[in-house]
C-alpha positions as CSV (number, residue, x, y, z in Angstrom):
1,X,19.6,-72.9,18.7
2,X,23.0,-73.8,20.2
3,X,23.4,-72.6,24.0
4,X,27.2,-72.0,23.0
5,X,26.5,-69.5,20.2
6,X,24.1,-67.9,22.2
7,X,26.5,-67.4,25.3
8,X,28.9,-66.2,22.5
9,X,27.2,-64.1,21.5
10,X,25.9,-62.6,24.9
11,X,30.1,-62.3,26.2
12,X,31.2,-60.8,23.4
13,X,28.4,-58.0,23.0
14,X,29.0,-58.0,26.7
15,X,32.7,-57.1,26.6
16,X,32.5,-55.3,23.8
17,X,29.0,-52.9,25.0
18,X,27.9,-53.2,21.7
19,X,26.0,-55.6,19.2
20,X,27.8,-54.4,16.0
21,X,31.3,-54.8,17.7
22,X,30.1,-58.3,18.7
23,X,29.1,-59.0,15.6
24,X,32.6,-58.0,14.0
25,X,34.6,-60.4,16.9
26,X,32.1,-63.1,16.3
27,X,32.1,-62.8,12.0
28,X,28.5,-62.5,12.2
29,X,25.7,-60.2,11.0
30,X,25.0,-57.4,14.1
31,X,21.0,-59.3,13.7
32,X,22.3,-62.3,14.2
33,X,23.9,-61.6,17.8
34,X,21.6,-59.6,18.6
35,X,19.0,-62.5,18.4
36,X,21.4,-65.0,19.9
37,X,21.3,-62.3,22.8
38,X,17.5,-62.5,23.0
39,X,17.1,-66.5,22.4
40,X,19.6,-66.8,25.5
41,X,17.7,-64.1,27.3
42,X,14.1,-66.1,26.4
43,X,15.9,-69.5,27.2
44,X,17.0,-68.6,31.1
45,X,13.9,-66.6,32.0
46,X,15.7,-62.9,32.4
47,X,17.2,-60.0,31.2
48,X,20.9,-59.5,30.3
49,X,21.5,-56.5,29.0
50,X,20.3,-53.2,29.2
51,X,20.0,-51.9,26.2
52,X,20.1,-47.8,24.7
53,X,20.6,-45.9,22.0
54,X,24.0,-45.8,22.4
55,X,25.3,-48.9,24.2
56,X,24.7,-52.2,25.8
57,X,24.9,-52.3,30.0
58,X,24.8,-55.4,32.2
59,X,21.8,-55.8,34.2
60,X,22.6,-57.7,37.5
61,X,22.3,-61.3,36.2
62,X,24.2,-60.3,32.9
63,X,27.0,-59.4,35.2
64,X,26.8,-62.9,37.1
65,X,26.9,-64.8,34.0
66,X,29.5,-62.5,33.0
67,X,31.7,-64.1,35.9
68,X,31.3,-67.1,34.5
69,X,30.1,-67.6,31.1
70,X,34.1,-67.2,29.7
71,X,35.7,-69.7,32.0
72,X,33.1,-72.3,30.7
73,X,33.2,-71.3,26.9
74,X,37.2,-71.8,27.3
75,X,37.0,-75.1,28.8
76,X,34.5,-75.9,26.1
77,X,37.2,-74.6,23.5
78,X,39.7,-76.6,24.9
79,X,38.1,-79.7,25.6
80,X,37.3,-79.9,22.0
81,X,41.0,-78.0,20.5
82,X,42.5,-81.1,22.3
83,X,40.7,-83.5,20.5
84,X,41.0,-82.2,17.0
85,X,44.6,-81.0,18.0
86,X,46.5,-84.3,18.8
87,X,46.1,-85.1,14.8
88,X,45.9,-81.7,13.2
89,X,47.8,-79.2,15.7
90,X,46.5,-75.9,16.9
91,X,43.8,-73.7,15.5
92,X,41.3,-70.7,16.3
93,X,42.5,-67.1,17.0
94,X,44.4,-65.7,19.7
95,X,43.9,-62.2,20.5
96,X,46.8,-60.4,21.9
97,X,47.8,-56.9,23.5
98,X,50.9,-55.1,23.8
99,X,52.6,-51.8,24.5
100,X,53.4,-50.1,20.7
101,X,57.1,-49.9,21.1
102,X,57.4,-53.8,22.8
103,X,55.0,-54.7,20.2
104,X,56.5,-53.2,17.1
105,X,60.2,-53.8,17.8
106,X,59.7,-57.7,19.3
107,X,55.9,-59.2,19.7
108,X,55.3,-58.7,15.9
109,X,58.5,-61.0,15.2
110,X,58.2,-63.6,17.9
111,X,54.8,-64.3,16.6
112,X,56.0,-64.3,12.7
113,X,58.5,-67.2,15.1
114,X,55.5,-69.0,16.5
115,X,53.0,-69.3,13.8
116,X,55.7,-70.6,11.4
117,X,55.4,-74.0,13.9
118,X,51.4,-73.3,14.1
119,X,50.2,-73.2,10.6
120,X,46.2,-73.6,11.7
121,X,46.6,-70.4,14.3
122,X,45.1,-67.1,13.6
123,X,46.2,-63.4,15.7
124,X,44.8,-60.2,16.5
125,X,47.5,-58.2,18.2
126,X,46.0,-55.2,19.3
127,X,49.1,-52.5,20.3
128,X,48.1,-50.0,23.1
129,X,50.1,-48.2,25.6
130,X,47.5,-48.5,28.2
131,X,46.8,-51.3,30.6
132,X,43.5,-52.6,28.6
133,X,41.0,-54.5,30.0
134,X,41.4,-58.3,29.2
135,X,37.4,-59.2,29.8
136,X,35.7,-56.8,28.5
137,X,38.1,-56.3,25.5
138,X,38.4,-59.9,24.8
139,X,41.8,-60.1,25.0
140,X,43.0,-63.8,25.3
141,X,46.9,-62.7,26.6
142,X,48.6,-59.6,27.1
143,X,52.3,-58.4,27.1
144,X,52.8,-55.9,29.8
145,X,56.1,-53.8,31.1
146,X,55.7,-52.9,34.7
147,X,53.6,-54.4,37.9
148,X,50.0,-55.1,37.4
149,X,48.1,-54.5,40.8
150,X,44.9,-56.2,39.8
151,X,43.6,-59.5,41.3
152,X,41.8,-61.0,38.2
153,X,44.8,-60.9,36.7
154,X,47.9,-64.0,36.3
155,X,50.9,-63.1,35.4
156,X,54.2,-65.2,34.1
157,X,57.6,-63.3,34.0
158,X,59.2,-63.0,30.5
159,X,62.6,-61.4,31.8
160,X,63.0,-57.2,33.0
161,X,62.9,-54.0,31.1
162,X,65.9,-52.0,31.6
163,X,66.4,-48.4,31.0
164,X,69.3,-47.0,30.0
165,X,70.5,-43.1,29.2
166,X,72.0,-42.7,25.5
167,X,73.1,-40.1,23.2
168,X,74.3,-39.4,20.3
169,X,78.4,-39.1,19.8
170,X,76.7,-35.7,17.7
171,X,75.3,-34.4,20.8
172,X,77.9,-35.0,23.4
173,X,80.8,-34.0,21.3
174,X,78.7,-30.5,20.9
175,X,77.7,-30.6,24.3
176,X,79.4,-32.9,26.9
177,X,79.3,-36.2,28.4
178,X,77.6,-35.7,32.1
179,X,79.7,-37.8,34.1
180,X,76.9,-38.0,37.8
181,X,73.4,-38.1,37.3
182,X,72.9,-34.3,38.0
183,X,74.6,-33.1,35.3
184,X,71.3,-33.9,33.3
185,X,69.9,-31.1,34.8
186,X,72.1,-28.6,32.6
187,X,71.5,-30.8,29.3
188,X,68.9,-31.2,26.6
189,X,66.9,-34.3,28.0
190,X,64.1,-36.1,25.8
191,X,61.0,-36.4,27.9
192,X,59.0,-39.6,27.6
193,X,55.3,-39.1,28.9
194,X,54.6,-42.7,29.3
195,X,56.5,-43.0,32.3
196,X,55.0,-42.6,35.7
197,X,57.0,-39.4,36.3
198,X,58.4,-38.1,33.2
199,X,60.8,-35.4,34.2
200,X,62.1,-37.2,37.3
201,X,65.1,-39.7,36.0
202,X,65.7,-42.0,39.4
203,X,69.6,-43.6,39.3
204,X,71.2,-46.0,41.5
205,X,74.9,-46.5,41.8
206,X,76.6,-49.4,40.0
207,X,77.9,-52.6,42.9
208,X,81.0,-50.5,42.3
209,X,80.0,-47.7,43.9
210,X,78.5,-46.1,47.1
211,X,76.2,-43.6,47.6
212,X,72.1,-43.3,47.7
213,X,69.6,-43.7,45.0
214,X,69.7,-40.5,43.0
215,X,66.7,-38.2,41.8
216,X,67.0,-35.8,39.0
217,X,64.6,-33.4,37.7
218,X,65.3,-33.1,33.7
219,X,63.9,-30.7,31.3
220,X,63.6,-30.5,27.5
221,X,62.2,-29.0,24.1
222,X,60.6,-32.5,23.1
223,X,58.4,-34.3,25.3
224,X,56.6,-37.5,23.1
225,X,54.6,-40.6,24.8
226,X,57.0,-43.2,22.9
227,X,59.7,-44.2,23.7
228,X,60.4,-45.1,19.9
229,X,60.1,-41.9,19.0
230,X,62.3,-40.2,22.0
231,X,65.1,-42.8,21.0
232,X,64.8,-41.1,17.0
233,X,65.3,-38.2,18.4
234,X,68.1,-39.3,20.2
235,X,69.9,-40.1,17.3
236,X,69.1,-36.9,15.6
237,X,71.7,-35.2,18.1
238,X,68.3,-33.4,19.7
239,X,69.0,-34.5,23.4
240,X,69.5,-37.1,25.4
241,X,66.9,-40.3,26.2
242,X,66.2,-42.4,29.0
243,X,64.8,-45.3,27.2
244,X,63.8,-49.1,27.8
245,X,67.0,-50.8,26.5
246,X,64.8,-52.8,23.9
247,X,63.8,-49.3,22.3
248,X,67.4,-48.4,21.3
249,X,69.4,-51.8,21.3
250,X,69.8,-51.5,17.5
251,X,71.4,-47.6,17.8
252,X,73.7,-49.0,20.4
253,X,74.9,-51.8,18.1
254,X,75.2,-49.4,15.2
255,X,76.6,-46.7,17.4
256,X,74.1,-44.3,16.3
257,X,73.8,-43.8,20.0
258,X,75.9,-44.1,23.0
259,X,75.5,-45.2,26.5
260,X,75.8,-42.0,29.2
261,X,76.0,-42.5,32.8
262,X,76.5,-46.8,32.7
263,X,77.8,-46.3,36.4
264,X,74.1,-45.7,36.8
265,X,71.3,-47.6,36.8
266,X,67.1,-47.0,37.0
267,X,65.1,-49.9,38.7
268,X,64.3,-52.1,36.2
269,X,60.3,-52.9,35.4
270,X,59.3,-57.0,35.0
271,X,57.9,-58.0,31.6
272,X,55.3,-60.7,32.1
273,X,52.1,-62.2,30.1
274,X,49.0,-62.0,31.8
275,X,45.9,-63.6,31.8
276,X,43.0,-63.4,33.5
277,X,42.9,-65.4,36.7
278,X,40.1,-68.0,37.4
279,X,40.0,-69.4,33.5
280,X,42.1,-72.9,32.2
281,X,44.4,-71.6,29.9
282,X,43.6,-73.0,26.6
283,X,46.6,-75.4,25.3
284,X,47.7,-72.4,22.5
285,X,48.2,-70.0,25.3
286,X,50.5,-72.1,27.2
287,X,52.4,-73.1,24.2
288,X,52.6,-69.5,23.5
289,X,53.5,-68.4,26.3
290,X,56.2,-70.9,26.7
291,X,57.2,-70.1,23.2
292,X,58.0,-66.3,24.3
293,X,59.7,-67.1,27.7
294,X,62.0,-68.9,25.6
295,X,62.4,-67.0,22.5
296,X,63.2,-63.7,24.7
297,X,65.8,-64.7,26.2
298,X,67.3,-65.5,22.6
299,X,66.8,-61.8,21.3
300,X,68.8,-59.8,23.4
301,X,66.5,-57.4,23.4
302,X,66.3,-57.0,27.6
């Protein structure tokens, strides 16, 4: 049997903690990896994986070849993707992961943009809005909004994610314009539980003005973990939004919703692509990566 499908086999049931999720990544039968596993296992002499009823654990030596085994399998991939590529382009699947809003209002289309250039390419763009874990989800490149504190981790900036307040011309004519950031306080605000700290809206003044960093506490009927969602709202006349400017660029150009308080701003959050550090980044990647640096700044969306 081929070492390579058996070290396949092993990383993905590995990363996954399960044979039959494995088996799904791989496009294999769940007693095929499994017996890939245990050829692998027989071949080196030791045991990889602890095995129960309900999932698959890394014994000590899993866990070192864990370290490695995906660094090699990825220079395999593209030792050979270079060779086949300079006369038939790129090919293989690229698995991806991205917040839901980001993902639904611009990764979808810039990939649509991408693959139209890279016919052979295949993607799995998984939308979550937590900070996923790249090895053991086998996620080839994610999107991310926000600072990402962990060392095994590479990141390339894309551009910043800016927040901005809106409303709709419904709700302020029935309600008011607040003119300083603590006139929030007295209005209907639209919390969005994905943030750090949801009900604490931070302002700084625009170059124009003087004056601290300003902290207000808001309050709301609708709280929601989207920020897709707190923008619909927003245009129902339901409250007002502090929302990542990609999230509502579309109401703004429409004027279904208005910008309140641009004297103001929030610190804005880098968007980046990361990988995981310690790996040669397969050809695709770059190219996709380079793709998107480029294509975003087209978009307007930031």
């Amino acid at each position: 049997m081929d070492i390579t499908e058996e070290l396949r086999a092993f990383v993905a049931t590995a990363q996954t903690g399960s044979f039959t999720a494995a088996a799904d990544q791989l496009g294999v039968s769940n007693r095929l990896t499994s017996k890939y596993v245990a050829e692998l296992e027989a071949r080196l002499g030791v045991r990889l994986l602890q095995r129960t009823t309900r999932r698959v654990g890394l014994t000590p030596a899993g866990a070192d070849l864990l370290a490695r085994a995906p660094a090699l399998l990825d220079d395999l991939d593209d030792l050979l993707a270079g060779v086949s590529e300079g006369s038939r382009g790129f090919s293989g699947v690229i698995r991806l992961s991205a917040p839901v809003t980001l993902g639904e209002i611009y990764v979808g289309g810039m990939l649509a943009r991408f693959a139209a250039a890279h016919p052979g390419l295949s993607f799995d763009l998984r939308l979550s809005d937590r900070f996923v874990d790249l090895a053991r989800e086998g996620i080839d490149l994610a999107f991310r909004i926000g600072r990402s504190e962990m060392l095994s981790l590479k990141a390339r900036r894309l551009g910043e994610s800016r927040t901005v307040v809106v409303a709709s011309p419904a709700y302020l004519a029935a309600h008011g314009t607040p003119v300083q950031p603590g006139d929030l306080a007295r209005h209907d605000c639209i919390v969005d539980t994905n943030r750090q700290q949801p009900r604490r809206w931070q302002f700084h003044p625009g170059s124009a003005q003087a004056g601290a960093a300003q902290e207000v506490t808001v309050q709301g009927r609708f709280h929601v973990n989207s920020a897709r969602a707190a923008a619909e709202l927003a245009i129902a006349g339901l409250g007002i939004a502090h929302a990542p400017r990609f999230a509502v660029c579309g109401a703004l150009d429409t004027g279904a919703l208005v910008p309140v308080l641009s004297g103001f701003h929030s610190p804005p959050s880098p968007v980046s692509a990361v990988y995981l550090e310690g790996r040669v980044l397969p050809r695709k990647l770059r190219a996709l990566i380079d793709f998107a640096a480029e294509d975003i700044r087209h978009a307007g969306i930031l």
